[in-house]
N, C-alpha and C positions, 0 to 999 in steps of 0.2 A: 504494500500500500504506500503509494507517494502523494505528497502532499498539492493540489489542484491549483493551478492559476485558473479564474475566471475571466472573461472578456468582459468588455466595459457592459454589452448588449447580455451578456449575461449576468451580470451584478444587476443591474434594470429590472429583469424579468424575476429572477431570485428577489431581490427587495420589494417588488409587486405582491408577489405570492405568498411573500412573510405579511406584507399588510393587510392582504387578504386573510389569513390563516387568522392572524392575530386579534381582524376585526379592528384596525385602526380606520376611522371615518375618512372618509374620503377629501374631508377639508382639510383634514390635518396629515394626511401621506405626504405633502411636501416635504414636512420635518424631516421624515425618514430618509431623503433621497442624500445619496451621499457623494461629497467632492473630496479635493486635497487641498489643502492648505500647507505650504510649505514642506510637503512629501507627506503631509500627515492626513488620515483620512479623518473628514468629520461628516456630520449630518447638518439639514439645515433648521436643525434645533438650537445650532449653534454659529450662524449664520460667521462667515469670514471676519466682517468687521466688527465682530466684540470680540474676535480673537483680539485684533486689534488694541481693541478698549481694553481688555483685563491688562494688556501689557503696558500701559500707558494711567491706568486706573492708581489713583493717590489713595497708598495704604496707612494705615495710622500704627502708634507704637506698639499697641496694645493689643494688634490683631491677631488672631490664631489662629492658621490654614489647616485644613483635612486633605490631605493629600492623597488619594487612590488612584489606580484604577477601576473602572466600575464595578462593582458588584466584588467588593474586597474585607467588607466591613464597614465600608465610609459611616454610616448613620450609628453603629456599634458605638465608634471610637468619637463621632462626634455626639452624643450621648456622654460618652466617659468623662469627655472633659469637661462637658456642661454639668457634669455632678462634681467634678474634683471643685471649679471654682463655688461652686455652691454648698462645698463641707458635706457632699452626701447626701444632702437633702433637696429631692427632688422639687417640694412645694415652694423653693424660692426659687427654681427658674422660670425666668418670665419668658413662660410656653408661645408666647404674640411675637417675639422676635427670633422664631424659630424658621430657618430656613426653608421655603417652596421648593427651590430646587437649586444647581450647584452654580457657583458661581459667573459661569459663564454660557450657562442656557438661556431660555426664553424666560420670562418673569412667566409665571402661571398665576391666574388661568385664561389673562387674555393674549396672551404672547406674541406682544407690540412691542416691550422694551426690554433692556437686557437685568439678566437681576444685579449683576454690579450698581445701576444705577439705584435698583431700591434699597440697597446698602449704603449710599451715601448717606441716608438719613438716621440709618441705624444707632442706635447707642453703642458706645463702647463698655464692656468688650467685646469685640464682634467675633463669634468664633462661624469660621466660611466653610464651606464645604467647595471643592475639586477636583474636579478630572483631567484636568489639562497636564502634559507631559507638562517636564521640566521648562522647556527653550520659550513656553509660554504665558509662563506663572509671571505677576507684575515686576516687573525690572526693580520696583524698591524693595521686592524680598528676596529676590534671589541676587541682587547685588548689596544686600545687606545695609542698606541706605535707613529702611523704616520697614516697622512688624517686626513681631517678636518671633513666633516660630512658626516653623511648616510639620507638621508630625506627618509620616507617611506611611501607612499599612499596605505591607506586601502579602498575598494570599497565593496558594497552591493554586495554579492556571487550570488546572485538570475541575477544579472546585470552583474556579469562576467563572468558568463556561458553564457549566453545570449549574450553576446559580442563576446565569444568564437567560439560559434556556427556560428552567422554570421559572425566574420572574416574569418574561414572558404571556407563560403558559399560566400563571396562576387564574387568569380572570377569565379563563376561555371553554373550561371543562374540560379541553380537551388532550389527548396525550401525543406525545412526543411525535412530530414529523417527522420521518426517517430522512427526506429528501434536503429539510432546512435543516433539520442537525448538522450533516453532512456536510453542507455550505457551509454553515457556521464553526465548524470545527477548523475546516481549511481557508476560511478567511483569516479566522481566529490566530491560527499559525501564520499566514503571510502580513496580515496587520493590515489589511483590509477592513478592518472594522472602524466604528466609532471609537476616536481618540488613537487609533493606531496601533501599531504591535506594542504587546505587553512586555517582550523584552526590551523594548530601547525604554518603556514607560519607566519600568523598574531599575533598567541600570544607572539611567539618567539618575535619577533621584539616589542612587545607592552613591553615585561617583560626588552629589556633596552633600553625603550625611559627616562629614566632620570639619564643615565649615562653620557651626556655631549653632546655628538657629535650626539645626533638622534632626527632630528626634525620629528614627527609625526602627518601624516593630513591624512584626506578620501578625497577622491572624492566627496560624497555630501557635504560638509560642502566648499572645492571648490566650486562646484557649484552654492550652496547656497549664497556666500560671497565672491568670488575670494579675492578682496582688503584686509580682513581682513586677506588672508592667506598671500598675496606677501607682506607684511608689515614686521610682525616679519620672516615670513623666509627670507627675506633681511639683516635682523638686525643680524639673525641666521649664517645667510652667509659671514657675516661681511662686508657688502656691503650698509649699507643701504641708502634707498631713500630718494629723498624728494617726495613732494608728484603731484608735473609735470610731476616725472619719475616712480612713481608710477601708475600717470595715462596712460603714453605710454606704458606700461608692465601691463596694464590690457587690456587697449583695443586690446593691440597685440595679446593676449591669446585666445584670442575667437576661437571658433572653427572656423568663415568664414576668418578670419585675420591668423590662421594655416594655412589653406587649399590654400591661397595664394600665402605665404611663402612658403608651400610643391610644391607644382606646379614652383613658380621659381627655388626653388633647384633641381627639376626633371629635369629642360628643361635646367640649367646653369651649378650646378655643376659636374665634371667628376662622374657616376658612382651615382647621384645623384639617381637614382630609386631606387637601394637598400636600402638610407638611409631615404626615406619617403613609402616605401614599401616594406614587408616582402617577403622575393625572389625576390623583384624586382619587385610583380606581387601584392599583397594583400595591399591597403592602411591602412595604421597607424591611419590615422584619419576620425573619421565615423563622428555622428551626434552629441554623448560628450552628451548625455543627462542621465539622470538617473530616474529609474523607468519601463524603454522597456522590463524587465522581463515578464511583467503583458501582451504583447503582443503573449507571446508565450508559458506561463506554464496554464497546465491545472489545476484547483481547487485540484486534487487530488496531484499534483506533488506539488505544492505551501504547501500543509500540510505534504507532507512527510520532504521537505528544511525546514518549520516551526520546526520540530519534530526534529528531527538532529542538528538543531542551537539551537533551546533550550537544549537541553541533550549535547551538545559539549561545550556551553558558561555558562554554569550553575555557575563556578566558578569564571568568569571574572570579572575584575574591571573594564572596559570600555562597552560603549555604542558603538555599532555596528549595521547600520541600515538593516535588511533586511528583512522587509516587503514594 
């Protein structure tokens, strides 16, 4: 099994057939259609110039970036820190300035302006959520001008497709396309996707976690140790704990203590569906476990991902779980 280029007229027909499948309306399959941006693939959910604008966008001292790739933990880890600055307690965060969607999307849900702009008016401390590789994140963080940190969760690729797929699928009934997985498996591997391949996404951000302001976790190693990670990223945050409020900002974290939290901010605050579900309609938080790759790749797909992460990671100085 080797890994598929598709033609541009086939990328077309495949993102049709996913909108179709998926049941996204027909006013809004524009979003989906996807271009390059400076070799990188996006959607025009993210239309070229608020690439622009994130890069050019005045950040403040006090801001605190989510740095992922999709579907990696983003809302996990931006949860974590909305409880570290709040000692644990969920009922001081002010659930109204909780983000729609990530920093350089459409504002939802009339999606006319970009959400950087509805962040200018935000309170500090703004903590943002992100998808944008490195070369795009605002020039006063990543050249260390202004903002405080960028935290960046790495996940098992094998588990973020697989995440991918059923967020997807969650609102649809129905079960797995053989024909889009497929696609999706092997765009996924060329970086053909939205925000583009997951190893430049990752390496980028690995080559300056030791420039000051980038704190760097995975998802397993969360999982594995939550308390070991909310510790120093507290410390990192400048916020740190003791270890009372260490332990309210673990227990809160769980995924049954999220799903809680998500459900009152659904049913309390204005507008609250969009900010614990993607369109209002797809939850954010599934079951947070790691490994659900191994439920839906076949032996032969598991050796082609095997075969590509080796040959893609050959040079790396970091451990990256994806088996």
């Amino acid at each position: 099994m080797a890994v598929r280029q598709y033609s541009e007229e086939e990328h077309n027909v495949m993102t049709e057939k996913w909108a179709e499948f998926f049941g996204i309306p027909e006013e809004l399959r524009f979003i989906y259609k996807l271009y390059k941006f400076e070799g990188v693939t996006f959607g025009h959910l993210i239309p070229a110039e608020y690439i622009g604008g994130v890069r050019d966008w005045k950040t403040r001292e006090d801001d605190i970036f989510i740095s992922t790739y999709p579907k990696s933990g983003t809302h996990w880890m931006y949860e974590i820190v909305q409880l570290i600055l709040a000692n644990g307690y969920p009922d001081k965060i002010d659930r109204s300035k909780m983000m729609k969607s990530t920093l350089e999307m459409r504002h939802p849900p009339e999606l006319v302006k970009p959400t950087y702009e509805a962040l200018d008016t935000a309170e500090s401390p703004r903590v943002i959520m992100t998808h944008l590789p490195w070369q795009f994140l605002p020039r006063q963080i990543t050249e260390k001008k202004k903002g405080k940190v960028i935290v960046y969760v790495v996940r098992n690729p094998k588990d973020v497709i697989t995440s991918q797929n059923r967020f997807s699928l969650s609102t649809t009934g129905k079960q797995k396309d053989e024909e889009l997985w497929t696609y999706l498996i092997n765009v996924f591997l060329t970086g053909d996707v939205m925000y583009g391949s997951w190893f430049d996404h990752v390496k980028r951000h690995w080559e300056h976690r030791n420039q000051g302001n980038v704190f760097f976790t995975s998802y397993e190693e969360m999982k594995k140790d939550l308390r070991s990670i909310i510790k120093p990223l507290s410390k990192f945050l400048g916020h740190e704990l003791d270890e009372d409020a260490l332990s309210r900002v673990e227990e809160k974290s769980t995924v049954k203590a999220m799903k809680k939290s998500y459900d009152d901010i659904e049913k309390n605050v204005p507008g609250g569906d969009w900010m614990v579900k993607a369109g209002g309609k797809n939850p954010f938080i599934h079951k947070g476990v790691t490994g659900s790759w191994k439920e839906v790749f076949t032996v032969a797909e598991n050796e082609l991902f095997d075969q590509v992460c080796k040959e893609k990671m050959t040079n790396w100085d970091m451990d990256v779980v994806y088996d």
